[in-house]
C-alpha positions in Angstrom: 36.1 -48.9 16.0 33.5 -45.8 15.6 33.8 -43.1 18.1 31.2 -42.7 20.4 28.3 -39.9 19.7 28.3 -37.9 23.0 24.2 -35.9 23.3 23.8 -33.4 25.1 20.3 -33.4 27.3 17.9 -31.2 27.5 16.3 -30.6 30.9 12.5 -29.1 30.0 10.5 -27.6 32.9 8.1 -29.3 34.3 4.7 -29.0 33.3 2.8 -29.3 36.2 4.5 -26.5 38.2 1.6 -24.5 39.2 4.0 -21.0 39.8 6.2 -21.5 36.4 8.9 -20.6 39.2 11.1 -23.5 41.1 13.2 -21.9 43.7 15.7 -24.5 46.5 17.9 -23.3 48.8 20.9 -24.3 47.9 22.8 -25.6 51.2 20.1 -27.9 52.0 19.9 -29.5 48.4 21.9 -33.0 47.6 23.4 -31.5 44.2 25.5 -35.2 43.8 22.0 -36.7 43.6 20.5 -34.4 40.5 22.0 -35.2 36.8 24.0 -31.2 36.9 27.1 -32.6 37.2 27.5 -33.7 33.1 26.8 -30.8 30.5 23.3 -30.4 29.5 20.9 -27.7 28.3 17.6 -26.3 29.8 14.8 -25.0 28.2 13.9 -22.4 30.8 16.0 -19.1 32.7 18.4 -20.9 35.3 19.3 -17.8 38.0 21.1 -18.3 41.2 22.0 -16.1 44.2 25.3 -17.1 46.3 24.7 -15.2 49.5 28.1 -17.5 50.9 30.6 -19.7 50.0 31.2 -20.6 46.4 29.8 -22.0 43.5 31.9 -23.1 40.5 30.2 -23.7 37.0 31.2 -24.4 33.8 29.1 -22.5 31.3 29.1 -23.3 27.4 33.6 -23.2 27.3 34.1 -20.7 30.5 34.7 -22.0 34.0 33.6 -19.5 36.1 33.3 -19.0 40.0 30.6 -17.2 41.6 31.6 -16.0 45.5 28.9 -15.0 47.6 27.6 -12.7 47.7 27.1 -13.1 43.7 24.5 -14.0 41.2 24.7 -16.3 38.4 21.8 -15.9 35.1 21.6 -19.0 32.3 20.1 -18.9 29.2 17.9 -21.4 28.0 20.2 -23.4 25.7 23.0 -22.9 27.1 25.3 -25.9 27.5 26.2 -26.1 31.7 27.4 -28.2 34.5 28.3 -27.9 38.0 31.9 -28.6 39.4 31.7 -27.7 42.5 29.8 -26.4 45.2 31.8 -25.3 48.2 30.6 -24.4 51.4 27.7 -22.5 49.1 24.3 -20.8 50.3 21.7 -19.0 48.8 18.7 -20.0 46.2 18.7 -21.6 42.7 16.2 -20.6 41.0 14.6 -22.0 37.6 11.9 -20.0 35.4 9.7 -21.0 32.9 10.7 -18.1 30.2 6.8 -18.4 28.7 5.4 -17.4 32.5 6.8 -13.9 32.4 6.4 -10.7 31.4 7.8 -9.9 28.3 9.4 -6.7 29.8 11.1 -8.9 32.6 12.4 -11.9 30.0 14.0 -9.6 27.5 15.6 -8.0 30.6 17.0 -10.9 31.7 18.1 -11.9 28.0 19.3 -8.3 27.2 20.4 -6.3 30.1 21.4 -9.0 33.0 24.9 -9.9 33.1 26.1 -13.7 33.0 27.4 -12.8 36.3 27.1 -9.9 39.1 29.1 -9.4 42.1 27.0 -7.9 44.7 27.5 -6.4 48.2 26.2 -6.2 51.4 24.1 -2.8 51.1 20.1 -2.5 51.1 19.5 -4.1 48.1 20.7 -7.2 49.2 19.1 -7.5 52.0 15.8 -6.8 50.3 16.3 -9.8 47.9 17.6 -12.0 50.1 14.1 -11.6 52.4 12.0 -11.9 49.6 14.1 -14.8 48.0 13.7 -16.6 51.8 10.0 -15.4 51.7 9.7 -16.9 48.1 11.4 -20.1 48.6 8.9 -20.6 52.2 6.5 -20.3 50.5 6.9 -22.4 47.6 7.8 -25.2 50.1 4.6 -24.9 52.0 2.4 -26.4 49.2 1.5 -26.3 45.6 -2.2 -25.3 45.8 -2.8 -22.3 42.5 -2.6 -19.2 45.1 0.6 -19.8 46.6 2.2 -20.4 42.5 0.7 -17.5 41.5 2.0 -15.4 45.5 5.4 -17.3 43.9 5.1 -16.1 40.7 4.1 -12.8 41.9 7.4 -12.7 44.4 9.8 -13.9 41.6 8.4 -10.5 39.3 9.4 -8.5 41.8 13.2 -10.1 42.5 13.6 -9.2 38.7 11.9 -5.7 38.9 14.0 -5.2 42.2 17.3 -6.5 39.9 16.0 -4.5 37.3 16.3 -1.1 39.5 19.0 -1.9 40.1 20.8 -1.7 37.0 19.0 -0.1 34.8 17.8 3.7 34.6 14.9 4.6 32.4 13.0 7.6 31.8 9.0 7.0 31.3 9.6 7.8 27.6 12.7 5.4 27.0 10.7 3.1 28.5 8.0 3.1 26.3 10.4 3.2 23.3 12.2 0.0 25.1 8.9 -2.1 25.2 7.8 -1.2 21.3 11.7 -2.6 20.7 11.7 -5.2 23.1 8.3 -6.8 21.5 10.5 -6.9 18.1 13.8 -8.0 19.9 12.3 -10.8 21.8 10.1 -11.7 18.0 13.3 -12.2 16.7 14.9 -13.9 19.4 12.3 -16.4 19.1 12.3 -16.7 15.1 16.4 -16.3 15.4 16.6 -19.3 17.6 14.2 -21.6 15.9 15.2 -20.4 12.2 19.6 -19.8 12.5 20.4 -23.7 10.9 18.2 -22.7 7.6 18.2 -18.5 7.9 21.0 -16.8 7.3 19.7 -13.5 6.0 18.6 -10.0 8.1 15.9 -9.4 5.4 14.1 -13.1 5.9 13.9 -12.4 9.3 12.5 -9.0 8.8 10.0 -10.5 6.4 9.1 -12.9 9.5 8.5 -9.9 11.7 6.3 -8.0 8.6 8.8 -5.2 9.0 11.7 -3.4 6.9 15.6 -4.8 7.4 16.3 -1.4 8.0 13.9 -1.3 11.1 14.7 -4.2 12.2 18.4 -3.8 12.3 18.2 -0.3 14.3 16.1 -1.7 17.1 18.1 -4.5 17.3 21.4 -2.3 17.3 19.7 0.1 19.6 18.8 -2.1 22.4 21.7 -5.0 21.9 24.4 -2.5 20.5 24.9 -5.3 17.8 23.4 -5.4 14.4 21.4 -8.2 13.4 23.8 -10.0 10.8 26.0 -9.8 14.5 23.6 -11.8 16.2 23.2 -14.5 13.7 26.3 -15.0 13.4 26.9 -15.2 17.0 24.1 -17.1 17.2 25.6 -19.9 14.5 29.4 -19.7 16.4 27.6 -20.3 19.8 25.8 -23.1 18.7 29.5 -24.7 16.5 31.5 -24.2 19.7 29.0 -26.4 21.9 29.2 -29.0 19.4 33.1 -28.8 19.2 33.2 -28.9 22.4 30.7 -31.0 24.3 30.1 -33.5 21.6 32.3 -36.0 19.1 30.9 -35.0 15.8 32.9 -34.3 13.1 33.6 -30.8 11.7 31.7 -31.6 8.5 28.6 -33.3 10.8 28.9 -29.4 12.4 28.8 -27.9 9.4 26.0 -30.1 8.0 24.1 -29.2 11.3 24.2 -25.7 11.2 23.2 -25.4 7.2 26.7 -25.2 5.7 27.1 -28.5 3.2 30.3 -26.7 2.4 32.3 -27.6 5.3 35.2 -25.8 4.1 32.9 -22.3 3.8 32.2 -22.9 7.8 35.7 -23.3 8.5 36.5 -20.1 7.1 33.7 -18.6 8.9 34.5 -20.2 12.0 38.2 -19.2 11.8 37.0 -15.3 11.1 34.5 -14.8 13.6 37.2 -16.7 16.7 40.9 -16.7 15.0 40.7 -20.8 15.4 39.8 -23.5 13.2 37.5 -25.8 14.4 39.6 -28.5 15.3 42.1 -26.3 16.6 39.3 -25.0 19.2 38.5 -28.2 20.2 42.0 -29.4 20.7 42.9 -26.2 22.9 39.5 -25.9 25.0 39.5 -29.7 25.6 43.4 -29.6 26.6 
């Protein structure tokens, strides 16, 4: 009897948001209603505030719990589901990553933390009003001035969370946006290109700049060199498939542009001490 293919979904923004911003409290939504609960993708920055209670999520292979007060950033494509909400408040947020700033997305892809733990001081209570504000809003009406007041509240959440944690002077943060405009290029060509580009110079060639270049602003503003994040990049994308789906190694391999499924064992094996099937035996377990 063939096994069973297992997909994992995809959940695109929707188009007709007028704000590219959806923000819900999170105590008054039905999460057992919405489809969060099996492992799925989203195209777009998932971000969420626990002001109380906690919030359990399993992200990619990492089960983690978020106790208010805490925040919680997603990636678009990575894999996700909720286990548990308990006795949770706060927002959940969702942004459409082509409706920001380019300073304010490569923040959230580069600086941001998977996870923060925050406390009760002034910062929090400045987010939390404008979050409350924000979400009011939103819920009043869809009309194009209150998404763009939305939109407008959301840039300044992530430039309050960017004060926060970051500390720039004027000139490292003009150097930061020349680098971030080539970071976030090769984000986007890393992501669409890693299954069939496997070299640091044919990206560089994409961007109409040197390897060398391109390999110190990467290092620069990631601390890992480009050849790291492709890599990581491949490994990331192995391990969901090992772990949310059925397909065989050599299907993996096939997917991610090794026909030698043997070579991307050996890869596999050096960049997480575990073959493939090995990983999915212990994660599953």
């Amino acid at each position: 009897m063939p096994r069973k293919k297992v997909n994992i979904p995809n959940h695109r923004f929707p188009d007709q948001t007028t704000s590219g911003v959806i923000i819900a409290p999170i105590e008054n939504t039905r999460w057992e209603d919405l489809d969060i609960h099996k492992p799925h993708r989203d195209n777009h920055f998932h971000l969420l505030l626990v002001t109380k209670g906690q919030w359990t999520m399993q992200v990619d292979f990492e089960t983690l719990q978020i106790k208010g007060p805490g925040f919680l950033r997603l990636l678009p494509g990575q894999v996700h589901q909720l286990i548990d909400a308990k006795s949770a408040q706060g927002w959940a947020i969702a942004a459409d990553p082509s409706t920001l700033p380019l300073e304010l997305s490569t923040l959230l892809e580069t600086r941001v933390p998977l996870t923060i733990p925050l406390k009760q001081n002034a910062f929090f209570k400045q987010i939390t009003e404008l979050l409350a504000l924000m979400c009011n809003v939103y819920s009043s009406g869809t009309d194009i001035y209150k998404g763009k007041s939305v939109h407008f509240m959301f840039s300044a959440f992530l430039t309050l969370l960017a004060g926060e944690i970051t500390f720039l002077s004027p000139e490292d943060a003009r150097q930061e946006k020349r680098g971030y405009i080539i970071w976030q290029s090769f984000q986007v060509s890393l992501k669409a290109n890693f299954k069939t580009t496997k070299s640091p110079a044919a990206y560089a060639a994409k961007l109409s700049i040197t390897t060398s270049h391109l390999n110190d602003t990467i290092k620069d503003i990631t601390g890992k060199s480009v050849s790291e994040h492709i890599q990581e990049q491949i490994i990331y994308e192995a391990k969901r498939l090992l772990y949310f789906t059925d397909k065989e190694v050599r299907e993996i391999a096939f997917d991610l542009g090794y026909p030698d499924s043997a070579h991307f064992g050996k890869l596999f094996r050096k960049a997480t001490g575990l073959t493939p099937l090995h990983f999915r035996r212990q994660f599953r377990d």
